[in-house]
PDB file of N, CA, C and O in Angstrom, chain B, residues numbered from 101:
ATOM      1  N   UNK B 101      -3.185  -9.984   4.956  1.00  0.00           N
ATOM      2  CA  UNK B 101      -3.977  -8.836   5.327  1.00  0.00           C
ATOM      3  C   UNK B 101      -3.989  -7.874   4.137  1.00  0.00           C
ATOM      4  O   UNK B 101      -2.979  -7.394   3.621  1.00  0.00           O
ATOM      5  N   UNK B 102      -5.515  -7.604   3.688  1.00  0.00           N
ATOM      6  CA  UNK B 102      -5.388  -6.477   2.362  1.00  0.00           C
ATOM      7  C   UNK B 102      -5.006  -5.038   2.866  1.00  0.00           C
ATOM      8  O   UNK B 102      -5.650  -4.534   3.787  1.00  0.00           O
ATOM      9  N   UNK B 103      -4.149  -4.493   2.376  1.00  0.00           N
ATOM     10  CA  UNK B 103      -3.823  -2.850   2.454  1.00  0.00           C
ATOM     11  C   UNK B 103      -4.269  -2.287   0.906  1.00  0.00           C
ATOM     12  O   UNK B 103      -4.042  -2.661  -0.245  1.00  0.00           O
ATOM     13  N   UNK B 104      -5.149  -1.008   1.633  1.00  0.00           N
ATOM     14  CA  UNK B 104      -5.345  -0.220   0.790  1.00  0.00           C
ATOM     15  C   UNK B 104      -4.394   0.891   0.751  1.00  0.00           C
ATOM     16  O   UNK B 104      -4.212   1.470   1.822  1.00  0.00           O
ATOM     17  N   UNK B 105      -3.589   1.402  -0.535  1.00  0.00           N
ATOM     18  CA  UNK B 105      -2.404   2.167  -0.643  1.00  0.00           C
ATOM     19  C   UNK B 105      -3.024   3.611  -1.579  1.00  0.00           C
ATOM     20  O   UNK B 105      -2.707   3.584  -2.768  1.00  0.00           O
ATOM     21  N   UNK B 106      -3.902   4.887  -1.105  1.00  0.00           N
ATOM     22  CA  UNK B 106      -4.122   5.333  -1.800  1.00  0.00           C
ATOM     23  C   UNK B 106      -3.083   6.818  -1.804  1.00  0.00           C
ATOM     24  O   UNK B 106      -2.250   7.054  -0.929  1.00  0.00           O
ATOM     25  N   UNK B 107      -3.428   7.900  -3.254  1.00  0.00           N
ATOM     26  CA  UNK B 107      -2.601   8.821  -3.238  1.00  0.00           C
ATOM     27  C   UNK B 107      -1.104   8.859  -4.072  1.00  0.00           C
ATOM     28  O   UNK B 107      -0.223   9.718  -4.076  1.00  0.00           O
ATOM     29  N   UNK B 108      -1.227   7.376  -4.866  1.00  0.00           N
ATOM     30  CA  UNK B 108       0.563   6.975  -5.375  1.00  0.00           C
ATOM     31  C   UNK B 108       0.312   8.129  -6.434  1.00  0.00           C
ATOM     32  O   UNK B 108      -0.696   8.731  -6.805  1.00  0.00           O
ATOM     33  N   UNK B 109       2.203   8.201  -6.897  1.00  0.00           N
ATOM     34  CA  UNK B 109       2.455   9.003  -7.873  1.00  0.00           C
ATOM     35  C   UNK B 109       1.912   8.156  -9.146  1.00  0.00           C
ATOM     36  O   UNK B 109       1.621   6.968  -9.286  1.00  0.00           O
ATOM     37  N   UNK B 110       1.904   8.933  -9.746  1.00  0.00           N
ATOM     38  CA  UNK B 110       1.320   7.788 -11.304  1.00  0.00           C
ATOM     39  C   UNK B 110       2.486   7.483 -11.957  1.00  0.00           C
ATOM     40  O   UNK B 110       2.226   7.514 -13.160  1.00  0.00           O
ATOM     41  N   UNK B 111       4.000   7.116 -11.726  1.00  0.00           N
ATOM     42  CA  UNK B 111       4.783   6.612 -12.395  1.00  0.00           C
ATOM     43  C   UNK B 111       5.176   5.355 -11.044  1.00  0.00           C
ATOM     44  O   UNK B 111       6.212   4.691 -11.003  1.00  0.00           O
ATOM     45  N   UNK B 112       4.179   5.303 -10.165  1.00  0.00           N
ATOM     46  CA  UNK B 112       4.470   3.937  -8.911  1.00  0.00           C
ATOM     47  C   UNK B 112       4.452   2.603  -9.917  1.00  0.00           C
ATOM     48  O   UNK B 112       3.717   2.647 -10.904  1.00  0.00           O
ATOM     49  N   UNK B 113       5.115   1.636  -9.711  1.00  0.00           N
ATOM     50  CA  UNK B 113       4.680   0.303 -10.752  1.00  0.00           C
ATOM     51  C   UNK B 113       4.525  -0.573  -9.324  1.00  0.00           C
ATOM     52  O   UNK B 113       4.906  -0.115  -8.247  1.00  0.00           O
ATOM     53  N   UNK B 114       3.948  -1.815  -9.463  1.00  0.00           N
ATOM     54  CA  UNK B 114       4.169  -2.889  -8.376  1.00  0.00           C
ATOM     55  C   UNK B 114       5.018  -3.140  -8.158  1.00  0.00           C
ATOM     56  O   UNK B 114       4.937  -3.608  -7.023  1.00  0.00           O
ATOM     57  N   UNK B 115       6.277  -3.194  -8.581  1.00  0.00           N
ATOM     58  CA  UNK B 115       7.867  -3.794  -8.019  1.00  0.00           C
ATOM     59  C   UNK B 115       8.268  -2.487  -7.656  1.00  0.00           C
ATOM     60  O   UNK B 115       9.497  -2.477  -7.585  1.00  0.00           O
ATOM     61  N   UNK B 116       7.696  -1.181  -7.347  1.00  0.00           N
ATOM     62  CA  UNK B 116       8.539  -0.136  -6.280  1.00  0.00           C
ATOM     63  C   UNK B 116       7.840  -0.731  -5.148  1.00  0.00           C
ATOM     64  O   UNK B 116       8.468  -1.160  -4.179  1.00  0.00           O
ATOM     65  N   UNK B 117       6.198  -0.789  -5.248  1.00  0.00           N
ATOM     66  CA  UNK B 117       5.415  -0.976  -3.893  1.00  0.00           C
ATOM     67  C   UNK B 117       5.946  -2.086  -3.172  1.00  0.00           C
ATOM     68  O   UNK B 117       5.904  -2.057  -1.942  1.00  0.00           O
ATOM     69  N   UNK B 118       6.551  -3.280  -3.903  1.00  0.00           N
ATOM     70  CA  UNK B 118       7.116  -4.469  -3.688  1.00  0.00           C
ATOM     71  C   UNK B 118       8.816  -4.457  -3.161  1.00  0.00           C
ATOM     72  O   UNK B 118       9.275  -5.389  -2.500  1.00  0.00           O
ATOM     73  N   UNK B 119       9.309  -3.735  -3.407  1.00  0.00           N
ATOM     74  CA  UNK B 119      10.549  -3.555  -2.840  1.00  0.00           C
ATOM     75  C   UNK B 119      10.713  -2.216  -1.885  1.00  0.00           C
ATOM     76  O   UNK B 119      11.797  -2.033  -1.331  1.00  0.00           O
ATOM     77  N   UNK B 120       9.827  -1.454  -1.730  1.00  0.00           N
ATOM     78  CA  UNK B 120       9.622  -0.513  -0.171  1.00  0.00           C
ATOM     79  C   UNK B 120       9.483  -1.495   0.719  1.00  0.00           C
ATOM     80  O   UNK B 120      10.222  -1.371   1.696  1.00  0.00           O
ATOM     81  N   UNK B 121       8.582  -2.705   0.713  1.00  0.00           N
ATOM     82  CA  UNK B 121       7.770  -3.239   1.995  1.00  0.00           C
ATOM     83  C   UNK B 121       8.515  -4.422   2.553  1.00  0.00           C
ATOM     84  O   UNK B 121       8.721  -4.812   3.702  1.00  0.00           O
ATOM     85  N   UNK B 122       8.922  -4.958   1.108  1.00  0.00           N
ATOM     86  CA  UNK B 122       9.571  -6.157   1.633  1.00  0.00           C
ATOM     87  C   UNK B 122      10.414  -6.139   2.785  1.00  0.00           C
ATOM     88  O   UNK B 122      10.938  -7.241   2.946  1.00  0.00           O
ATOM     89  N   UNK B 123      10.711  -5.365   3.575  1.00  0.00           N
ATOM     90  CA  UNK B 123      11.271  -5.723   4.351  1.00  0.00           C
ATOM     91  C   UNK B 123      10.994  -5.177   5.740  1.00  0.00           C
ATOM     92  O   UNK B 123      11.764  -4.970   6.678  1.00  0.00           O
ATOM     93  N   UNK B 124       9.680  -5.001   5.618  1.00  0.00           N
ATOM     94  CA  UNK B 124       8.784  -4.194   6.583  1.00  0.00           C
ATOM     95  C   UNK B 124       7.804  -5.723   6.988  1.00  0.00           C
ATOM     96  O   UNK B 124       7.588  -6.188   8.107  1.00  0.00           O
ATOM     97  N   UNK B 125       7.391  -6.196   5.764  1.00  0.00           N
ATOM     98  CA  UNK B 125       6.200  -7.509   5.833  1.00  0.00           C
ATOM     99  C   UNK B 125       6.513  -8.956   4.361  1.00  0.00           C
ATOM    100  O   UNK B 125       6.953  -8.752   3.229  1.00  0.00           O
ATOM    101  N   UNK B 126       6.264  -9.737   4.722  1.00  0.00           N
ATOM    102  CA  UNK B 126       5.988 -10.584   3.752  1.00  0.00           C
ATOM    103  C   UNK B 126       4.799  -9.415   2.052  1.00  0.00           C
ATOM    104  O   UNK B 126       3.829  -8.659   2.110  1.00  0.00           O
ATOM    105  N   UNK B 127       5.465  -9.815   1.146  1.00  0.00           N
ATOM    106  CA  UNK B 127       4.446  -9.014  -0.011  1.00  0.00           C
ATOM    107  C   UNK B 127       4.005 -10.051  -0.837  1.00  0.00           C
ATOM    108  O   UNK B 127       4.773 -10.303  -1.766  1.00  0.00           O
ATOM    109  N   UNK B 128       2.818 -10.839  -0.756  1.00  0.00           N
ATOM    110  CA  UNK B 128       1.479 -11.488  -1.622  1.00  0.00           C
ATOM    111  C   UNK B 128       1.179 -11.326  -2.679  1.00  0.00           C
ATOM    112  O   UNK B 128       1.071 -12.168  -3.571  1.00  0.00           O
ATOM    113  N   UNK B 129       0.984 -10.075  -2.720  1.00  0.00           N
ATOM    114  CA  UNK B 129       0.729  -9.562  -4.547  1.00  0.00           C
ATOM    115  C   UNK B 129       0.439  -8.288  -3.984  1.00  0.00           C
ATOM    116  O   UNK B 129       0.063  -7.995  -2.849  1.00  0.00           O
ATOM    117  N   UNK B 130       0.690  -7.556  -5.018  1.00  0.00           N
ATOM    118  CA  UNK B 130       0.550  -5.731  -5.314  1.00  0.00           C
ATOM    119  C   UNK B 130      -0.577  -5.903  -6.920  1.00  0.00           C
ATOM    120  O   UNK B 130      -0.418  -6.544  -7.958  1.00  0.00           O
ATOM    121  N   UNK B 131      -1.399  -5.222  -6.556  1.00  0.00           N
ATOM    122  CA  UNK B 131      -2.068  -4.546  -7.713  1.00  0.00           C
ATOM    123  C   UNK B 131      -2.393  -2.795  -7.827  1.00  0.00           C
ATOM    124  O   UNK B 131      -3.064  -2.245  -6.954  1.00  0.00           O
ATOM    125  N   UNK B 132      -2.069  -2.356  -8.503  1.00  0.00           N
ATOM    126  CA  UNK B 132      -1.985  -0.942  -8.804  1.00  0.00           C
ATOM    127  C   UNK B 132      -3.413  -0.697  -9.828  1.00  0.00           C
ATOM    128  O   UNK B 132      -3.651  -1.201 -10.926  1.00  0.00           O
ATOM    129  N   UNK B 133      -4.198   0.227  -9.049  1.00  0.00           N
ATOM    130  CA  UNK B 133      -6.055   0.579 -10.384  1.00  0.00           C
ATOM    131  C   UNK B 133      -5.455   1.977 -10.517  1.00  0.00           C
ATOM    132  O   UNK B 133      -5.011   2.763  -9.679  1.00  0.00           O
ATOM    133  N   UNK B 134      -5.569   2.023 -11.666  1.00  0.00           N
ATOM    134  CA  UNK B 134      -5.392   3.569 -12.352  1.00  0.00           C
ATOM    135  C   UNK B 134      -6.178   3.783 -12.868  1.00  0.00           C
ATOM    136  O   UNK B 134      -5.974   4.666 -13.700  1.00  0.00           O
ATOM    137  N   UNK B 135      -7.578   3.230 -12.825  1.00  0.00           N
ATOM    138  CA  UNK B 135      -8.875   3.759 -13.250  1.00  0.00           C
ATOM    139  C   UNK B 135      -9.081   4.830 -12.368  1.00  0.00           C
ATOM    140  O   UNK B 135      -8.572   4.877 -11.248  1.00  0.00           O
ATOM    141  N   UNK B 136      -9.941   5.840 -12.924  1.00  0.00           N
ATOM    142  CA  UNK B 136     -10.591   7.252 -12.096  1.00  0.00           C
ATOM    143  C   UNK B 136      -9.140   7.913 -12.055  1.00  0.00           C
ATOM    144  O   UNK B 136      -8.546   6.978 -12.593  1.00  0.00           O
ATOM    145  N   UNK B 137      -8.514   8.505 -11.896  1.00  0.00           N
ATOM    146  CA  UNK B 137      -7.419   9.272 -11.584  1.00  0.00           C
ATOM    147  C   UNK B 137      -6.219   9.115 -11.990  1.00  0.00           C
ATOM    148  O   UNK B 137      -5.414   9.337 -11.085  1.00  0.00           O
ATOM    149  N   UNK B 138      -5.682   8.783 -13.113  1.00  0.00           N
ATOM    150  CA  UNK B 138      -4.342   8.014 -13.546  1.00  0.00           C
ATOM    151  C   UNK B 138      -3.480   9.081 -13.140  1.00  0.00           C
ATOM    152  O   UNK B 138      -2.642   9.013 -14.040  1.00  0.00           O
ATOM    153  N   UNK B 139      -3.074  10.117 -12.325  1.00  0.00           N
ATOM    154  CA  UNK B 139      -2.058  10.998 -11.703  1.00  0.00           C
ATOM    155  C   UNK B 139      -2.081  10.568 -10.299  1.00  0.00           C
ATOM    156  O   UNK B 139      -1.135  10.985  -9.631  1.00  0.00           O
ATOM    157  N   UNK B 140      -3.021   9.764  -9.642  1.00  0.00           N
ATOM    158  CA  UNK B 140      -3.235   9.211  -8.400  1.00  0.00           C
ATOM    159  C   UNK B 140      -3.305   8.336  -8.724  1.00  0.00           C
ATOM    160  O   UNK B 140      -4.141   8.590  -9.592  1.00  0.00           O
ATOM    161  N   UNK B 141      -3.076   6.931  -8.862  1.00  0.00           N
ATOM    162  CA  UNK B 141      -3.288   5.506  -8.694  1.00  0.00           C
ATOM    163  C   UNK B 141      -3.204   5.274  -7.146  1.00  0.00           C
ATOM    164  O   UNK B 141      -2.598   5.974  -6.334  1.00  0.00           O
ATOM    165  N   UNK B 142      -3.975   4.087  -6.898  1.00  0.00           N
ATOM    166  CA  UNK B 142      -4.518   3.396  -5.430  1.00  0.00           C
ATOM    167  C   UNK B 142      -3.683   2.602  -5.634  1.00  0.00           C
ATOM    168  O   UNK B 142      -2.951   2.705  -6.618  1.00  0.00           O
ATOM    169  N   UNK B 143      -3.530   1.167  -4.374  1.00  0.00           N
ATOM    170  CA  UNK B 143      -2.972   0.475  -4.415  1.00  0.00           C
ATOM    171  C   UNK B 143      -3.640  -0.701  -3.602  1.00  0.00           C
ATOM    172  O   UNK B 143      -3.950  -0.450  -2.437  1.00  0.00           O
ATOM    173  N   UNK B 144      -3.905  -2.030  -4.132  1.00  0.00           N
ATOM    174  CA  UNK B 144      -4.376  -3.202  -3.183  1.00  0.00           C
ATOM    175  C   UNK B 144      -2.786  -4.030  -2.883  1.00  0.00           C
ATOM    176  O   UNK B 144      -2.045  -4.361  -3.809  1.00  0.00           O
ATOM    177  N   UNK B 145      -2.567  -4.192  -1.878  1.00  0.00           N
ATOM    178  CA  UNK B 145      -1.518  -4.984  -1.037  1.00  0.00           C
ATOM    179  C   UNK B 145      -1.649  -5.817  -0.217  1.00  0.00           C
ATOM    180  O   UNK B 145      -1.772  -5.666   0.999  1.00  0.00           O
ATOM    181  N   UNK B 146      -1.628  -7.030  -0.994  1.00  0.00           N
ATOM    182  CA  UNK B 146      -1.962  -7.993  -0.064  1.00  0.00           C
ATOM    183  C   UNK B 146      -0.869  -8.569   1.183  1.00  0.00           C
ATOM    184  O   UNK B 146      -0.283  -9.546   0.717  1.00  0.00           O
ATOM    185  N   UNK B 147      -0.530  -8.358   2.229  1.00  0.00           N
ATOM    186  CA  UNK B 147       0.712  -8.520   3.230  1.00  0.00           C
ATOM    187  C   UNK B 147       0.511 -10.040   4.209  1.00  0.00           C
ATOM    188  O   UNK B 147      -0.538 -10.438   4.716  1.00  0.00           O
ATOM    189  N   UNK B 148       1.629 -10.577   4.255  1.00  0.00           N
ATOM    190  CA  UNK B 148       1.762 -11.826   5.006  1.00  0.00           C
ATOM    191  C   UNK B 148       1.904 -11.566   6.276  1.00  0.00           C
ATOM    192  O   UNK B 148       3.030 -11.656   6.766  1.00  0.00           O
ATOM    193  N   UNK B 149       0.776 -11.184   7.087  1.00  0.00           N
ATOM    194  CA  UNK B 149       0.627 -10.535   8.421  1.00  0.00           C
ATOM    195  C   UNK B 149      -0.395 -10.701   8.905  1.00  0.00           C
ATOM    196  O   UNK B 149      -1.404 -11.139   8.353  1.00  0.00           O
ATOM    197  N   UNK B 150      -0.202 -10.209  10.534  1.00  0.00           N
ATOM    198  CA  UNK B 150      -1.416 -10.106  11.414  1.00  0.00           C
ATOM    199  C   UNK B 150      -2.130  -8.801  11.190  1.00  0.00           C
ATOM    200  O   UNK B 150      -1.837  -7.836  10.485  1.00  0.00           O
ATOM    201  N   UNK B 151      -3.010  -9.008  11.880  1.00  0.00           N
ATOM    202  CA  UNK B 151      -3.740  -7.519  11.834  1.00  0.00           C
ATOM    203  C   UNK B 151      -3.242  -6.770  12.814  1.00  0.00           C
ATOM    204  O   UNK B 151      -3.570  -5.587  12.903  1.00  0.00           O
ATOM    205  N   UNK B 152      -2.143  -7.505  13.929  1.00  0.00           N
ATOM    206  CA  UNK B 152      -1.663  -6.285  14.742  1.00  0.00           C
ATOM    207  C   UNK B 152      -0.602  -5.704  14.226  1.00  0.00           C
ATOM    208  O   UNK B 152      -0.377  -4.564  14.632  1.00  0.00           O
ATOM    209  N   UNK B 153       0.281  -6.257  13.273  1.00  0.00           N
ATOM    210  CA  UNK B 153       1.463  -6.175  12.690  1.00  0.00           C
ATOM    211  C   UNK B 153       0.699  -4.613  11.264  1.00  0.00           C
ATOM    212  O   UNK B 153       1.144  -3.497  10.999  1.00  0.00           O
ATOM    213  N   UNK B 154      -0.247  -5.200  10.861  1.00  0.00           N
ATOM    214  CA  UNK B 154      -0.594  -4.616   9.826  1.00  0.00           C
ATOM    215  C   UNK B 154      -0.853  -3.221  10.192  1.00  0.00           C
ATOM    216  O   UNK B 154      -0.260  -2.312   9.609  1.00  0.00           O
ATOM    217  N   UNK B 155      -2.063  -2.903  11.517  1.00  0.00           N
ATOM    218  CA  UNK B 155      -1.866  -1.465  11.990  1.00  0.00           C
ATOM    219  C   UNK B 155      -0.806  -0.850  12.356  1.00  0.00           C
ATOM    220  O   UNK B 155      -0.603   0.364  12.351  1.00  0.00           O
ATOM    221  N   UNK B 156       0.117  -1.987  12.789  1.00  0.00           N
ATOM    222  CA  UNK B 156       1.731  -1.096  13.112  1.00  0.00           C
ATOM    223  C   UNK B 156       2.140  -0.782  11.758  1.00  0.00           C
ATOM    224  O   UNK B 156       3.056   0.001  12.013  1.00  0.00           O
ATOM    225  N   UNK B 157       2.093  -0.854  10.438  1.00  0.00           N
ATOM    226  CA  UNK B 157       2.744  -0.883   9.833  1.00  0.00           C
ATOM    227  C   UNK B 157       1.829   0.424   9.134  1.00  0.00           C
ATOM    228  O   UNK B 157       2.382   1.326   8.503  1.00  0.00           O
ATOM    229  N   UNK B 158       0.707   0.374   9.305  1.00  0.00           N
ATOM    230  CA  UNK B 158      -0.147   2.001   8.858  1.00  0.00           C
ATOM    231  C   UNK B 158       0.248   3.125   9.619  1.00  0.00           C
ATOM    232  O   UNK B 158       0.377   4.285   9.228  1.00  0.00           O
ATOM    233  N   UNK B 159       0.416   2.681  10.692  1.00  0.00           N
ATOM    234  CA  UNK B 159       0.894   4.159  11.645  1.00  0.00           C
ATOM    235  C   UNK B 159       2.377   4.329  11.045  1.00  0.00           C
ATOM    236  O   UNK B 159       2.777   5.494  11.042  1.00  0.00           O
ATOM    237  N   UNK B 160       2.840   3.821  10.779  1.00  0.00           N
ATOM    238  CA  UNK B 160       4.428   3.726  10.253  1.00  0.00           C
ATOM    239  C   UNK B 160       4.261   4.492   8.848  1.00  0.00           C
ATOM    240  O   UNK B 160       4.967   5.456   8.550  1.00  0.00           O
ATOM    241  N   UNK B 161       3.306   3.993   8.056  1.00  0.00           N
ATOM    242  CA  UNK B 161       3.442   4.472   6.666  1.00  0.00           C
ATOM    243  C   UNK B 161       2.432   5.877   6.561  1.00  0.00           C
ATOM    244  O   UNK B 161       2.821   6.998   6.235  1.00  0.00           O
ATOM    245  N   UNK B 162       1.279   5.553   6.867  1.00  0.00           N
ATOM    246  CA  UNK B 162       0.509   6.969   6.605  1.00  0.00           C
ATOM    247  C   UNK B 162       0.938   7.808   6.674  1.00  0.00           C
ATOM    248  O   UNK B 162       1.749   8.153   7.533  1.00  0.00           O
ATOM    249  N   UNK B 163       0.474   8.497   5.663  1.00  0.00           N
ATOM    250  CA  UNK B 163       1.171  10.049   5.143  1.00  0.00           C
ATOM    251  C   UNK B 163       2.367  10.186   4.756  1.00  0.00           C
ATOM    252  O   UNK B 163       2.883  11.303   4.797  1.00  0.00           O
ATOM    253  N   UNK B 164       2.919   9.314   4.393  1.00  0.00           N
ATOM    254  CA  UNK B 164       4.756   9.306   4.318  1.00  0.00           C
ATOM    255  C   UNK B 164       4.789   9.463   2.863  1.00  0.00           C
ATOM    256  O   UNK B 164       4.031   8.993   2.014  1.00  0.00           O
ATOM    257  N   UNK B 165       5.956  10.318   2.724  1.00  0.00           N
ATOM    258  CA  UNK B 165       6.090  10.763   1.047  1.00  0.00           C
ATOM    259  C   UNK B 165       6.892   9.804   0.753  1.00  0.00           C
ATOM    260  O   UNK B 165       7.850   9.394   1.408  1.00  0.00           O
ATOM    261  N   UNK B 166       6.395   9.358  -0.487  1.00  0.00           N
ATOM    262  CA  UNK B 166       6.915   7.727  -1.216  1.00  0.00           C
ATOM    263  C   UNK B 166       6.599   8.206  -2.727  1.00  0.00           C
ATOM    264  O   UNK B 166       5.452   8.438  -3.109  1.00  0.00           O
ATOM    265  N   UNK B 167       8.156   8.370  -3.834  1.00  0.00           N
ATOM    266  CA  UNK B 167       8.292   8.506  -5.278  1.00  0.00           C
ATOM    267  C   UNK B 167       7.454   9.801  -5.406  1.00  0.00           C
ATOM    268  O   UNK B 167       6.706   9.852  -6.383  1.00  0.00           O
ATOM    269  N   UNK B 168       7.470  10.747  -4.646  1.00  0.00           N
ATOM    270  CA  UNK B 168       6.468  11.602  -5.513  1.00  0.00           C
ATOM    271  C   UNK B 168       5.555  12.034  -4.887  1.00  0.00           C
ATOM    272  O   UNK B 168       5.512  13.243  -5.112  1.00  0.00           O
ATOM    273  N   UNK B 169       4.666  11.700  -4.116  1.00  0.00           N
ATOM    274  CA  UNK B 169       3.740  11.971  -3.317  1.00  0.00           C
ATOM    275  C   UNK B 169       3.368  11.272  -1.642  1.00  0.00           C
ATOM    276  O   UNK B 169       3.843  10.314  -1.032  1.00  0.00           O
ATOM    277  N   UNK B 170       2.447  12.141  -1.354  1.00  0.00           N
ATOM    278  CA  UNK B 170       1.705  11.037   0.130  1.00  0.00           C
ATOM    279  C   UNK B 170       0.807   9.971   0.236  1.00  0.00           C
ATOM    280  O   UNK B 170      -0.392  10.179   0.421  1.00  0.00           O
ATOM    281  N   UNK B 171       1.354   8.669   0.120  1.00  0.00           N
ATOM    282  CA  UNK B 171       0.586   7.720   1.067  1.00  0.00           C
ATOM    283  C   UNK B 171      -0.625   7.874   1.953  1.00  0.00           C
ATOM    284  O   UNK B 171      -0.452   8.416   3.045  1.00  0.00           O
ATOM    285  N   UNK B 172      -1.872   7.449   1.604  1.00  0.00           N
ATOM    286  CA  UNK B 172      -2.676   7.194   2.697  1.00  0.00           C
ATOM    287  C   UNK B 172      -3.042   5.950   2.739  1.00  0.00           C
ATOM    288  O   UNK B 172      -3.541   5.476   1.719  1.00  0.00           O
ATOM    289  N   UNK B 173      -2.882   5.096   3.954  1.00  0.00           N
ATOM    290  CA  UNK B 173      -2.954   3.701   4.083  1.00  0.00           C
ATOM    291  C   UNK B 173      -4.445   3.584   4.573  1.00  0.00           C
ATOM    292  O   UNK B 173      -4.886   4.477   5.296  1.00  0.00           O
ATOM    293  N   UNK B 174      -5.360   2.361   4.158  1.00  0.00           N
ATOM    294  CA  UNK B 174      -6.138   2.112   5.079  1.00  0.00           C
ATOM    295  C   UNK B 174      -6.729   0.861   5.031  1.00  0.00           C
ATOM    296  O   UNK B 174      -6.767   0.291   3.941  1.00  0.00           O
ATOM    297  N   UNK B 175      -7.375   0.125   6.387  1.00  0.00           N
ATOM    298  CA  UNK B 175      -7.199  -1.795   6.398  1.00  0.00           C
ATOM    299  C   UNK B 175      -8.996  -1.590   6.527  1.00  0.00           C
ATOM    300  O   UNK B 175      -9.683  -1.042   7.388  1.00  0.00           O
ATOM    301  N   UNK B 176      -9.304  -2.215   5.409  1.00  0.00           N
ATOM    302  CA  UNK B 176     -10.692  -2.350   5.600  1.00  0.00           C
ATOM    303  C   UNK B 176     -10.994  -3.416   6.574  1.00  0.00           C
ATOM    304  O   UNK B 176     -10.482  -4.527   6.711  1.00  0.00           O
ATOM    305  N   UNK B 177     -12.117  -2.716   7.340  1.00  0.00           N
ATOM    306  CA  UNK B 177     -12.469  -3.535   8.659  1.00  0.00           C
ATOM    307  C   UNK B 177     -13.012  -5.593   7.947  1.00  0.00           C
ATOM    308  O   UNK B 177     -12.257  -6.534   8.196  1.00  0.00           O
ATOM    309  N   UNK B 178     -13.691  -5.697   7.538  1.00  0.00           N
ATOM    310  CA  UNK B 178     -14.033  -7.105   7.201  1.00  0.00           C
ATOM    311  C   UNK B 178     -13.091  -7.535   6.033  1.00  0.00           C
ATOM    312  O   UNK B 178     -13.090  -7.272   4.831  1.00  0.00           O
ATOM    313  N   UNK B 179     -12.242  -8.339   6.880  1.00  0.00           N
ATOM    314  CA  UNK B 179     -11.309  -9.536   5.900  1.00  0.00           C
ATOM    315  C   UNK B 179     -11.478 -11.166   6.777  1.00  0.00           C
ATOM    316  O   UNK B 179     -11.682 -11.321   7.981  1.00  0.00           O
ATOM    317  N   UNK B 180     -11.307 -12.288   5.664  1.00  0.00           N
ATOM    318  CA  UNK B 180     -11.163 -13.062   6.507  1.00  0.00           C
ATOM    319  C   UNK B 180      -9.942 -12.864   7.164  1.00  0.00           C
ATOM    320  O   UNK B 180      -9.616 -13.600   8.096  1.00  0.00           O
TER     321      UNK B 180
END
């Protein structure tokens, strides 16, 4: 399931995003875009999950201060 991770601090790397979750969900790959905003970087997260598991895990995280700043999670509606 793709998670969108926006709002990171700009010193986030993929192995913080990767060792918060792991033990929340299976972690696929992390990619971090620091294009447009390099004091905000986004985050694509790909998670070894359902989609019911995955909204539990947005209500869990949204808005939560992580390294620096707030988290906003969000699961784009069309995935396979």
């Amino acid at each position: 399931m793709q998670v969108l991770i926006r709002g990171l601090h700009r010193d986030v790397t993929e192995e913080m995003l990767r060792e918060k979750f792991k033990q929340y969900a299976p972690v696929n790959s992390v990619e971090i875009v620091r294009d447009g905003d390099p004091n905000h970087p986004w985050a694509w997260m790909d998670l070894a999950v359902d989609p019911f598991t995955a909204w539990r895990l947005l209500r869990q995280f949204d808005k939560q201060y992580f390294a620096g700043s707030i988290m906003r999670w969000y699961i784009p509606a069309h995935q396979s």
